[in-house]
C-alpha positions in Angstrom: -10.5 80.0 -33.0 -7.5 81.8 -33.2 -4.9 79.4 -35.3 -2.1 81.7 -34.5 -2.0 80.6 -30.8 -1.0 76.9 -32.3 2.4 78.1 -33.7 5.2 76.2 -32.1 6.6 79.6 -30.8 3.1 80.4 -29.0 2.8 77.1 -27.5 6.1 77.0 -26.3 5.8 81.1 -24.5 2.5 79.2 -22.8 4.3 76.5 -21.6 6.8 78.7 -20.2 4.6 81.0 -18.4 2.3 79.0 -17.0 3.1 80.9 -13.5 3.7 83.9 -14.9 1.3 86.8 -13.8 -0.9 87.3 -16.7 -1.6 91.1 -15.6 1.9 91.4 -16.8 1.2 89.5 -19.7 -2.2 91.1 -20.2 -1.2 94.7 -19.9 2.2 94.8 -21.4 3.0 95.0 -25.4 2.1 92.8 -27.8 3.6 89.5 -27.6 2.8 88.0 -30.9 1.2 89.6 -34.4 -2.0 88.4 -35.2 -3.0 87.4 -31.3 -4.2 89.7 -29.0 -2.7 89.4 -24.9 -6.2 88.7 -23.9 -6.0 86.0 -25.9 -2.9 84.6 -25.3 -4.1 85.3 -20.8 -6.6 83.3 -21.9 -4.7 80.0 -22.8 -2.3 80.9 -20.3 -5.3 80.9 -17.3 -6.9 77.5 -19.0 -4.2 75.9 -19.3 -3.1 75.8 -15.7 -6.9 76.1 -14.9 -6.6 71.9 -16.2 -3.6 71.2 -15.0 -4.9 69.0 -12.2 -8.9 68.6 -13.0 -7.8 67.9 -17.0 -4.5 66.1 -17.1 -4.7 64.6 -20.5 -5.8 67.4 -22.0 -2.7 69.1 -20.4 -0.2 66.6 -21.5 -1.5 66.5 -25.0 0.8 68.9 -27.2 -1.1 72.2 -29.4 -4.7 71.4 -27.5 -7.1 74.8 -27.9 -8.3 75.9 -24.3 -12.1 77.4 -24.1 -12.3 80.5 -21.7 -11.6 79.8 -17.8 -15.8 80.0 -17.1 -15.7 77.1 -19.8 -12.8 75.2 -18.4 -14.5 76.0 -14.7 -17.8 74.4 -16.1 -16.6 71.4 -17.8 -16.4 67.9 -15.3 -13.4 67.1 -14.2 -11.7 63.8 -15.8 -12.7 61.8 -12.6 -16.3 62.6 -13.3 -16.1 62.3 -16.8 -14.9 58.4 -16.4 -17.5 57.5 -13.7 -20.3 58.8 -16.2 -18.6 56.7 -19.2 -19.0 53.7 -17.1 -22.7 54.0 -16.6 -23.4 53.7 -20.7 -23.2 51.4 -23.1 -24.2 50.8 -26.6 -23.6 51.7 -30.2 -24.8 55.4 -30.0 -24.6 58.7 -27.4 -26.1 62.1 -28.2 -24.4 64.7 -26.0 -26.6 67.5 -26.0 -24.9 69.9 -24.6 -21.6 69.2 -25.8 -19.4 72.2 -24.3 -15.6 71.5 -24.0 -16.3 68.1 -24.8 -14.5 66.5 -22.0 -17.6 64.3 -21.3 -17.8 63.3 -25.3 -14.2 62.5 -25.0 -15.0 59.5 -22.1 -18.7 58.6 -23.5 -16.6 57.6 -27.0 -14.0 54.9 -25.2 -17.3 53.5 -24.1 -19.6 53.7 -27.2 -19.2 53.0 -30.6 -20.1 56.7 -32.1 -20.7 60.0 -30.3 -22.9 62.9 -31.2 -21.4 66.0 -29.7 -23.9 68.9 -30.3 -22.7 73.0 -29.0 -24.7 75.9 -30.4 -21.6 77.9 -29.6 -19.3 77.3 -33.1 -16.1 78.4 -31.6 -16.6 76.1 -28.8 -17.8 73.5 -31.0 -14.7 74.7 -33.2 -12.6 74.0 -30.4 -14.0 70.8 -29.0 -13.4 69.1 -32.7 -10.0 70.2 -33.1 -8.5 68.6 -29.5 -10.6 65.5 -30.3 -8.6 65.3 -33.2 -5.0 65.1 -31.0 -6.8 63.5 -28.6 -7.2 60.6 -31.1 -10.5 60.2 -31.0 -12.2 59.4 -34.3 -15.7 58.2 -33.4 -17.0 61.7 -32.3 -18.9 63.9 -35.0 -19.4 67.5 -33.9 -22.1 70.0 -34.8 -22.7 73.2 -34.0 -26.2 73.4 -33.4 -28.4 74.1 -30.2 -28.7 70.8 -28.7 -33.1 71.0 -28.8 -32.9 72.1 -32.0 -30.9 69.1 -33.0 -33.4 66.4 -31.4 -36.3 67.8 -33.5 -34.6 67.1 -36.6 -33.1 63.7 -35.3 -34.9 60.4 -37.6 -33.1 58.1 -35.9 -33.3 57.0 -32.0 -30.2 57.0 -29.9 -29.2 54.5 -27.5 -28.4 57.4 -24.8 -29.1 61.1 -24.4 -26.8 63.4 -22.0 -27.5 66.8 -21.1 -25.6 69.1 -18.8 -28.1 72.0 -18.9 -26.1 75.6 -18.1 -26.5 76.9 -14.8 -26.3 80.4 -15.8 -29.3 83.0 -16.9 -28.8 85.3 -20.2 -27.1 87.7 -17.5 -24.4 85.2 -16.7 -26.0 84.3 -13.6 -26.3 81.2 -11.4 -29.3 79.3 -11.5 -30.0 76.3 -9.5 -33.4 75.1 -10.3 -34.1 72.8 -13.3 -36.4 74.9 -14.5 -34.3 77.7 -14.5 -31.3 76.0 -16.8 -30.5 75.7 -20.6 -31.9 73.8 -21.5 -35.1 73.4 -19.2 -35.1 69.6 -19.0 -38.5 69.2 -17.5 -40.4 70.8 -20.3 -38.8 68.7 -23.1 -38.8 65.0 -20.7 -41.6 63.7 -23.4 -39.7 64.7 -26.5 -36.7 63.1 -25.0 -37.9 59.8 -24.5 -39.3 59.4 -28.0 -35.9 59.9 -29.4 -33.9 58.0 -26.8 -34.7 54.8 -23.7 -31.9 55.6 -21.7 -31.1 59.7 -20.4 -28.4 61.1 -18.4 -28.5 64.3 -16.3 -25.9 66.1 -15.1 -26.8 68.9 -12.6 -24.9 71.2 -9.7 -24.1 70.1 -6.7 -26.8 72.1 -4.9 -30.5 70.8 -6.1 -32.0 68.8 -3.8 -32.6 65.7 -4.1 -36.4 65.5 -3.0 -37.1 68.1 -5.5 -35.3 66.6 -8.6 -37.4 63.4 -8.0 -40.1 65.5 -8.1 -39.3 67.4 -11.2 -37.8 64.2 -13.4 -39.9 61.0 -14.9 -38.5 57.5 -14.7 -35.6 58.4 -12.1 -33.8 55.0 -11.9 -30.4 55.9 -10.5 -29.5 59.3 -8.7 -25.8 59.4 -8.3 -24.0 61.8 -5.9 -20.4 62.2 -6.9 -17.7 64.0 -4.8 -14.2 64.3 -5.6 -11.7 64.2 -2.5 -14.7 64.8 -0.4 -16.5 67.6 -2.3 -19.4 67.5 -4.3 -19.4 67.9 -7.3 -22.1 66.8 -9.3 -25.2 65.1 -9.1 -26.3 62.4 -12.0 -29.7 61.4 -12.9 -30.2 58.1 -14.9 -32.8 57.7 -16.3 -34.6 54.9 -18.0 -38.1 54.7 -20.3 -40.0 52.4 -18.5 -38.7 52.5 -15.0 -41.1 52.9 -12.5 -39.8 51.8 -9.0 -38.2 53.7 -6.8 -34.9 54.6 -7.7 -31.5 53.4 -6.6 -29.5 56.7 -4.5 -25.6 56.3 -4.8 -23.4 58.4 -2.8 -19.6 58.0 -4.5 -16.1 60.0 -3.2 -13.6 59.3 -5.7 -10.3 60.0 -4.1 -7.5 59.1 -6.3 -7.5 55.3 -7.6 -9.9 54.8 -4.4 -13.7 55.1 -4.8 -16.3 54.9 -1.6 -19.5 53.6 -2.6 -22.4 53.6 -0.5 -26.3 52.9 -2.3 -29.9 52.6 -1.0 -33.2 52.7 -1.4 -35.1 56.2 0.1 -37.7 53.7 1.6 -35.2 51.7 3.7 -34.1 54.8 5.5 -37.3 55.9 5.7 -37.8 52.3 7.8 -34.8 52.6 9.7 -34.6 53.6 13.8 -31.1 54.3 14.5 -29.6 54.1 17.9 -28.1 57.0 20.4 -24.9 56.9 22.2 -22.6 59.0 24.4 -19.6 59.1 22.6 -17.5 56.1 22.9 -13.6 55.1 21.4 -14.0 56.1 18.1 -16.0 59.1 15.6 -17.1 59.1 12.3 -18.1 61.6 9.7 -19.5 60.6 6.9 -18.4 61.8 3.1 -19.8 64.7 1.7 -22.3 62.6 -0.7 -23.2 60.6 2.1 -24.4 63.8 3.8 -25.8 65.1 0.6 -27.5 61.9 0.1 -29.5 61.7 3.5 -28.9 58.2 4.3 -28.5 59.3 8.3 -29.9 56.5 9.8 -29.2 53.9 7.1 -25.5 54.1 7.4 -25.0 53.9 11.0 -27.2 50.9 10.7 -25.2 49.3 8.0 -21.5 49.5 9.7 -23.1 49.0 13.3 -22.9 52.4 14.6 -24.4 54.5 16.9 -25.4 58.2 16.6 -24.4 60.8 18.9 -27.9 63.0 18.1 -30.6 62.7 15.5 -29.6 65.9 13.7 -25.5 66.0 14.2 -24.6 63.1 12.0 -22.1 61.9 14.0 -21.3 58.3 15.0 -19.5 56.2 17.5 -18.1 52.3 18.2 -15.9 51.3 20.5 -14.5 49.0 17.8 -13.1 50.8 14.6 -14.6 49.2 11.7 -13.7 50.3 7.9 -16.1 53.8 6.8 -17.0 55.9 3.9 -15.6 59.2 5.1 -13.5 60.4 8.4 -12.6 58.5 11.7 -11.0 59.7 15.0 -10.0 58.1 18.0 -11.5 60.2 20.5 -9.1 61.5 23.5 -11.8 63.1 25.4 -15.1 64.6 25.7 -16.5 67.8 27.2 -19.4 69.9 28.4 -18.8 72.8 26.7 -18.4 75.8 28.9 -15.5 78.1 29.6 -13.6 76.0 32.3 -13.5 73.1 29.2 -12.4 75.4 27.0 -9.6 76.7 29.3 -8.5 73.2 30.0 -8.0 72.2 26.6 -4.1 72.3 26.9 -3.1 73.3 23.0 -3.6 76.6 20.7 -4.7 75.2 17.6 -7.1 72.4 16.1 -9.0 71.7 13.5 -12.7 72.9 14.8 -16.0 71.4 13.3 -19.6 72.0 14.5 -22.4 69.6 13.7 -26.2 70.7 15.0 -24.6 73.2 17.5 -26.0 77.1 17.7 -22.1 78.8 17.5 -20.6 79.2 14.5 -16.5 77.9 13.4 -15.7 81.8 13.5 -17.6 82.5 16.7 -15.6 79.4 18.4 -12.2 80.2 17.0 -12.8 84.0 18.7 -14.3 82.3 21.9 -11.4 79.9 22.5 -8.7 81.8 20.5 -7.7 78.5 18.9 -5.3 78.9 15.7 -6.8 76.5 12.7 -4.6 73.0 11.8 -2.5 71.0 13.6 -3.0 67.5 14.9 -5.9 67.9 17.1 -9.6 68.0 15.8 -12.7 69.2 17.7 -16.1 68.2 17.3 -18.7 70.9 18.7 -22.2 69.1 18.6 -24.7 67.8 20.7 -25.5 64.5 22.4 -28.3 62.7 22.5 -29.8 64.5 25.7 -29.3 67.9 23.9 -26.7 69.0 25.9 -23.7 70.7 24.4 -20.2 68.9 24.3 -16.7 69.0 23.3 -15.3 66.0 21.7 -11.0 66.3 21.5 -10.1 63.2 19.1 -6.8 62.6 16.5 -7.5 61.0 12.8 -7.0 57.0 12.8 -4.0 56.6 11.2 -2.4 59.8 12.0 -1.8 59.8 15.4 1.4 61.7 17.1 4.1 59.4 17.9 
């Protein structure tokens, strides 16, 4: 850490210039003695890097910003609270401790915090904003997080890891086995030191193959933000041994969609086809993520256009975890359709269909936004249709 950056002057030039382009900043003369530009680009690019995922952290006066990769990394403050309300107890050990944002939400929830970063000036960092966060109950060490365990007498109420999904040559990784730590290797160790485990992994390891790869799965939890995925949570517990629980969760806002079931029910559930009817739905992303196809056209009493579009219809509007549209009208789709359309620009999605958004766009010359959406998909007969429909709730005049 660099304490210069903290001077009231330097916080104050930051606050300033938060729109200011740092290749002018960067490349230009010194700005301050004793800080380098790259360092002051670099609390100039975190800063407004948390601006919207970290707003506490940005409101807070003289906090210390880690590098953009870091700040990139680090969950958001929506995530961060959903995970704090899945623990309880007298004692966390956050393994891989990072910007601490995660640490920062386990300790309104638990009594004392472990947060444990191999990286020092990360570690450095993370202390010093707990500190004008007012947190108190968070000890910090600088120690690789494996390293730590071994030497840990005691047994902690609840582990979390958040393994790095980069290689040595700063690389993505998505398979657990490829991570920092390699969480499958070290499941036995962890359960002699702690009951209860939390996982934190990216948004693109399947599901099926996590299960696969992790011991004594009881919850998986599929959390978006404002429909987008953004991590994927595994709770685990010592002695679980049933099948576990699969939440899909959008937090939007104050609002949270929740929708939770058991692999085996959709496994047991037929769903039934329908031409499209008065109303569409889309599910959320962690719906989709999840795989609950049938199971959630069976729970809110819809129908599905095809097996593999995952696309439903009523003619009733009922309440829905993701998108709904009234539906206008509903084409073959050939070029006389397309001519017929009667606007120049939509919003165009394609679900199971063989052309592409880009192909369609070039095909129909249709501009993207505006009022009108397009569904290209399939019915259940396999043929290829158009559906023209407007957003509930959003419809012109």
């Amino acid at each position: 850490m660099n304490l210069h950056l903290l001077y009231p002057e330097v916080q104050e030039f930051i606050d300033h210039n938060l729109n200011t382009d740092v290749h002018s900043v960067l490349l230009g003369k010194n700005v301050f003695p004793g800080i380098e530009n790259r360092e002051l680009v670099e609390q100039l690019e975190s800063k407004k890097k948390s601006q919207k995922k970290l707003p506490t952290w940005f409101g807070t006066e003289n906090i210390y910003y880690a590098n953009k990769l870091n700040i990139s990394q680090t969950s958001s403050e929506a995530t961060a609270r959903y995970k704090a309300d899945l623990v309880s107890g007298d004692t966390l050990t956050d393994l891989t401790g990072g910007f601490g944002v995660d640490s920062y939400y386990f300790s309104k929830k638990i009594k004392l915090v472990f947060h444990i970063e191999k990286n020092k000036e990360l570690s450095d960092i993370a202390e010093h904003n707990f500190r004008k966060l007012g947190s108190t109950n968070i000890s910090c060490f600088a120690k690789d997080g494996i390293e730590y365990l071994e030497t840990l007498q005691d047994t902690t109420d609840w582990l979390f890891l958040d393994p790095s999904r980069r290689d040595s040559n700063n690389k993505k990784v998505y398979f657990l086995q490829d991570c920092e730590p390699d969480v499958t290797r070290w499941m036995q160790h962890f359960f002699s030191k702690s009951n209860n485990i939390l996982i934190k992994t990216g948004p693109l390891l399947d599901i099926s193959m996590g299960l696969q790869q992790l011991q004594n799965v009881y919850k998986v939890h599929i959390l978006s933000v404002e429909n987008e995925v953004k991590e994927v949570l595994w709770e685990l517990k010592k002695d679980h041994r049933e099948e576990p629980l699969i939440k899909a969760v959008n937090l939007n806002g104050d609002t949270k969609e929740s929708f939770e079931f058991l692999a085996k029910e959709e496994r047991t559930t037929l769903p039934e086809y329908s031409e499209p009817l008065s109303f569409l739905y889309e599910p959320n992303t962690a719906i989709m993520k999840s795989g609950g196809f049938n199971l959630v056209g069976k729970r809110y009493g819809l129908k599905k256009l095809q097996e593999h579009s995952h696309l439903y219809t009523s003619n009733v509007l009922v309440p829905f975890p993701g998108r709904t549209f009234e539906i206008s009208n509903v084409f073959p789709y050939n070029k006389k359709s397309i001519k017929g359309l009667g606007f120049q620009k939509a919003n165009v999605t394609t679900r199971n269909f063989p052309e592409s958004v880009a192909q369609i766009r070039k095909k129909t010359k249709l501009k993207d936004g505006g009022e009108h959406f397009l569904f290209f998909t399939k019915n259940y007969h396999n043929d290829l249709i158009m559906i023209s429909a407007c957003q509930t709730g959003k419809k012109k005049g």
